[in-house]
Wavefront OBJ file of the C-alpha trace (Angstrom):
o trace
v 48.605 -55.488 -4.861
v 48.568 -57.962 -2.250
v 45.688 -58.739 0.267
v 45.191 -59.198 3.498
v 48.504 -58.281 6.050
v 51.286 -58.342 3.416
v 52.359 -55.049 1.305
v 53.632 -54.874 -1.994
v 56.874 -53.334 -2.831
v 58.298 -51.980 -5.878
v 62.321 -51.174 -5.815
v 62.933 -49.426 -8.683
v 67.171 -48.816 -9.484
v 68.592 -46.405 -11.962
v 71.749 -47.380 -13.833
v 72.969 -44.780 -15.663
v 73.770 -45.192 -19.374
v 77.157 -46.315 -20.325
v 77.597 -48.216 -16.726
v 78.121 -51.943 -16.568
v 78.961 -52.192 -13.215
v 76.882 -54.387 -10.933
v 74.653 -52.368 -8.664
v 76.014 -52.062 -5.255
v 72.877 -52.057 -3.587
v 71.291 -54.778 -4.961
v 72.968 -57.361 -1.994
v 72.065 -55.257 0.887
v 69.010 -54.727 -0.629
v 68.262 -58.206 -0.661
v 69.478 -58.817 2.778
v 67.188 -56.074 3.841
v 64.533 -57.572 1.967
v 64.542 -60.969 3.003
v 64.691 -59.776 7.182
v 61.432 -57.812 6.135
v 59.560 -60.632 4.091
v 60.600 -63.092 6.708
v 58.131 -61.469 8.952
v 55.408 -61.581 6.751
v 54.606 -57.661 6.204
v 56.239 -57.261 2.727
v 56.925 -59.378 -0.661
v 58.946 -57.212 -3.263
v 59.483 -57.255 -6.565
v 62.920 -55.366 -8.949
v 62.829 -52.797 -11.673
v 66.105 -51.920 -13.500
v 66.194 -48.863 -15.387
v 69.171 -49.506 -17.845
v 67.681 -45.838 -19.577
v 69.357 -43.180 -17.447
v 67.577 -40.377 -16.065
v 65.732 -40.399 -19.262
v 64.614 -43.798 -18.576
v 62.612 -42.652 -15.424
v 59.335 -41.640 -16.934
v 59.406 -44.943 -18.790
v 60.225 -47.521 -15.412
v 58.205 -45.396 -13.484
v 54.692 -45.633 -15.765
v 55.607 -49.364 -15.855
v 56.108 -49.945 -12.060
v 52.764 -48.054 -11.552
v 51.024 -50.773 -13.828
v 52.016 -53.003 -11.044
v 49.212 -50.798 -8.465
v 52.261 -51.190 -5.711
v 51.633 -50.492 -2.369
v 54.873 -48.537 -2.169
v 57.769 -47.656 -4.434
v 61.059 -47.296 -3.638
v 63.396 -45.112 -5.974
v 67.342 -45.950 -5.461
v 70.161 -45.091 -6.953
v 72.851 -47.319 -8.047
v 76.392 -48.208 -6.126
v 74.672 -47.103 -2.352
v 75.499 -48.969 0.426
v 72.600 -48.990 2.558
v 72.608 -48.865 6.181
v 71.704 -51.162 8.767
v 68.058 -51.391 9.001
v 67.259 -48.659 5.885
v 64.304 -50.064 4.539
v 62.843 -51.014 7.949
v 63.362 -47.140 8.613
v 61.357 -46.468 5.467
v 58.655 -48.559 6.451
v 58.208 -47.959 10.428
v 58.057 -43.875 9.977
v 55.833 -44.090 6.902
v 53.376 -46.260 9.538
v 53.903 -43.353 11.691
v 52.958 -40.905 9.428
v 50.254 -43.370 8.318
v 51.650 -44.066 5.260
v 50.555 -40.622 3.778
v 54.175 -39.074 2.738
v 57.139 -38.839 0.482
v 59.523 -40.156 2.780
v 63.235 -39.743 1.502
v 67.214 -41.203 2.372
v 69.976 -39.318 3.390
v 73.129 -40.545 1.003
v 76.390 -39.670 2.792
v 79.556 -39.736 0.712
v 82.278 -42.204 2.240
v 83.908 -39.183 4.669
v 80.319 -38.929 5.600
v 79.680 -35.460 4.292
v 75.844 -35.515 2.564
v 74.982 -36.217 -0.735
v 71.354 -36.824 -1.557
v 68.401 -36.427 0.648
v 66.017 -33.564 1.493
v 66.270 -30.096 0.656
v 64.430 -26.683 1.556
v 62.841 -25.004 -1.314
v 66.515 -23.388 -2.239
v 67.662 -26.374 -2.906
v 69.587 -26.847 -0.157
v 70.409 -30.006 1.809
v 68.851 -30.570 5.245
v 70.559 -32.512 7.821
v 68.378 -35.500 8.908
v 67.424 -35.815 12.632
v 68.737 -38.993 14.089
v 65.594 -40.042 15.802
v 62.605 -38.559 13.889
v 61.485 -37.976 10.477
v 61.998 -34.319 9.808
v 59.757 -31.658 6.835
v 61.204 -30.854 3.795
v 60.075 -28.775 0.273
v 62.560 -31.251 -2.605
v 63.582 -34.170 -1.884
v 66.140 -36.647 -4.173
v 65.680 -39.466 -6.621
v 68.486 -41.621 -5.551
v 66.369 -43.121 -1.727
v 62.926 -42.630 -1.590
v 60.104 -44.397 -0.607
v 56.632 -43.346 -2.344
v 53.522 -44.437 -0.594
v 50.217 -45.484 -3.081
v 48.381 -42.673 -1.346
v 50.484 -39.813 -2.820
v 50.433 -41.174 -6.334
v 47.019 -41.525 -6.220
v 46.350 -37.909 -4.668
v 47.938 -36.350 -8.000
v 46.608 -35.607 -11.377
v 49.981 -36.211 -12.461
v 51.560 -39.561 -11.047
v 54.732 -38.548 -12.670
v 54.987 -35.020 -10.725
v 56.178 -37.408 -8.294
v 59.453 -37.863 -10.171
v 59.181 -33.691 -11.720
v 61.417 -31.846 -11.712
v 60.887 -27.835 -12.267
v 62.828 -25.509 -14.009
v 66.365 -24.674 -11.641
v 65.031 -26.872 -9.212
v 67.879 -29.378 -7.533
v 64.999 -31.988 -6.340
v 61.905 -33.139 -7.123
v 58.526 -32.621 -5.248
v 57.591 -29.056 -5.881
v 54.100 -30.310 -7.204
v 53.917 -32.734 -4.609
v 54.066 -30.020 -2.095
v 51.372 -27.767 -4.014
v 49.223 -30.782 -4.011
v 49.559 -30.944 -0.139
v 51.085 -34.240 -0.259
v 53.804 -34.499 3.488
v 57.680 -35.185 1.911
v 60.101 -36.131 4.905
v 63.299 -36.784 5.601
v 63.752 -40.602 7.217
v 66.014 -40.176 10.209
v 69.648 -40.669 9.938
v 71.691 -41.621 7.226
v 70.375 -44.347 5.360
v 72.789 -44.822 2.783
v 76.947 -44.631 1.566
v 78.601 -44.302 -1.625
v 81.357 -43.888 -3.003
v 80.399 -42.313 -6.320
v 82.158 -39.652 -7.460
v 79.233 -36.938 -8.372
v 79.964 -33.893 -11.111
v 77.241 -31.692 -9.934
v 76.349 -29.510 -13.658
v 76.370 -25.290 -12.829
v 72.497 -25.308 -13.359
v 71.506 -28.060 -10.770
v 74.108 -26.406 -7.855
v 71.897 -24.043 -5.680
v 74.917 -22.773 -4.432
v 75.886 -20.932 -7.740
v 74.278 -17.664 -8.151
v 71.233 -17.638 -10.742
v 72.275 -15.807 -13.350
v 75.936 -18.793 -13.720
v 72.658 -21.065 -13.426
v 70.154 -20.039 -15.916
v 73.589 -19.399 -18.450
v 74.477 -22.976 -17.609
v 71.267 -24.499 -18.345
v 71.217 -23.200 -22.104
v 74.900 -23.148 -22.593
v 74.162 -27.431 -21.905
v 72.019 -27.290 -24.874
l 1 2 3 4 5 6 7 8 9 10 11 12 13 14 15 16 17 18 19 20 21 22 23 24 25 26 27 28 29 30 31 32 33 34 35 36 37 38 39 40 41 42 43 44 45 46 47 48 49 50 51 52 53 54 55 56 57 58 59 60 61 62 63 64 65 66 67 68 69 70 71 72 73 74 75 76 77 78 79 80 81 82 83 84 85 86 87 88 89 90 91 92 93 94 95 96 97 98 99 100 101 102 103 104 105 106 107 108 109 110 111 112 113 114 115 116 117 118 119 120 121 122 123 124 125 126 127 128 129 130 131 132 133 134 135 136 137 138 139 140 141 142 143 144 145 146 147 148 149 150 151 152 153 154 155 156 157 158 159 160 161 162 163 164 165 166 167 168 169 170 171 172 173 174 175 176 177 178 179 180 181 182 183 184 185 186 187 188 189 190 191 192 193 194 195 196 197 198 199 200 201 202 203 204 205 206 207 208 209 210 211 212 213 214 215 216
């Protein structure tokens, strides 16, 4: 962790297994980045989890052996917006960097893809001005602040997932820890998701919980 003014970052990207492609976010990350550092609030550093969503307990134990100020969890092949990560950073000093603050992903005709979601499961459209509640929120853009990993038992409930939920957080939200939605959309792509029966909160439960052990 850094003294004085300056914040330390973690970005932490997921590559799923079986991918070689070059991560799509990593040059507007940079970009982003480099506009931040350059006025001396932030210095970052880059994990790459070449594990797939298996690999997330294992980057995430060793990016908290870093004692970050924040960590930011992205998804491969996004195209972030304009000003993302300064969005990250001014509402989490508005909300005194005390919450779970997570990206909208849009698909390419704009119609949502990751982000925040009620306790259904279900997406919540992001207010374009100000940071908005939610129950879940998504892996693939969000920003985790050093206060809510040290509020938990559990650092990894941060990155839980329950049983039929479609988002993490539910532990964070027992443990009283805020999760937002940043406003707007922060982030594009153009990935083609297959959504499995059990994660879609849209199916009924029963197609759900038959899904789930059929996938064993």
């Amino acid at each position: 962790m850094i003294d004085g003014n300056m914040s330390a970052v973690a970005i932490i990207i997921t590559i799923h297994d079986g991918d070689d492609r070059t991560t799509g976010c990593l040059e507007e990350c940079q970009k982003q980045t480099d506009a931040i550092a350059a006025r001396g609030k932030h210095s970052f550093s880059m994990f790459i989890n070449n594990e797939g969503e298996s690999g997330y307990p294992a980057v995430w134990a060793k990016a908290l052996e870093g004692g970050f100020d924040f960590y930011i969890l992205m998804d491969y092949g996004l195209k972030l917006s304009e000003g993302a990560l300064d969005a990250f950073f001014e509402n989490s000093g508005f909300l005194r960097h005390k919450a779970v603050i997570t990206g909208t992903v849009a698909r390419d005709d704009k119609s949502l893809l990751f982000g925040g979601r009620n306790k259904r499961g279900k997406l919540i459209e992001p207010d374009p001005t100000i940071p908005v509640p939610c129950h879940l929120y998504d892996l693939s853009l969000t920003m985790v602040p050093a206060f809510a990993v040290s509020s938990l038992d559990n650092p990894y409930d941060i990155i839980h997932s329950r049983f039929l939920d479609y988002g993490c957080g539910a532990k964070v939200a027992k443990a009283g820890i805020a999760r937002v939605i940043a406003p707007g959309v922060l982030a594009h792509t153009s990935r083609e998701i297959d959504m499995p029966v059990w994660k879609n909160p849209d199916k009924p439960l029963g197609d759900r919980i038959l899904s789930f052990f059929l996938k064993r």
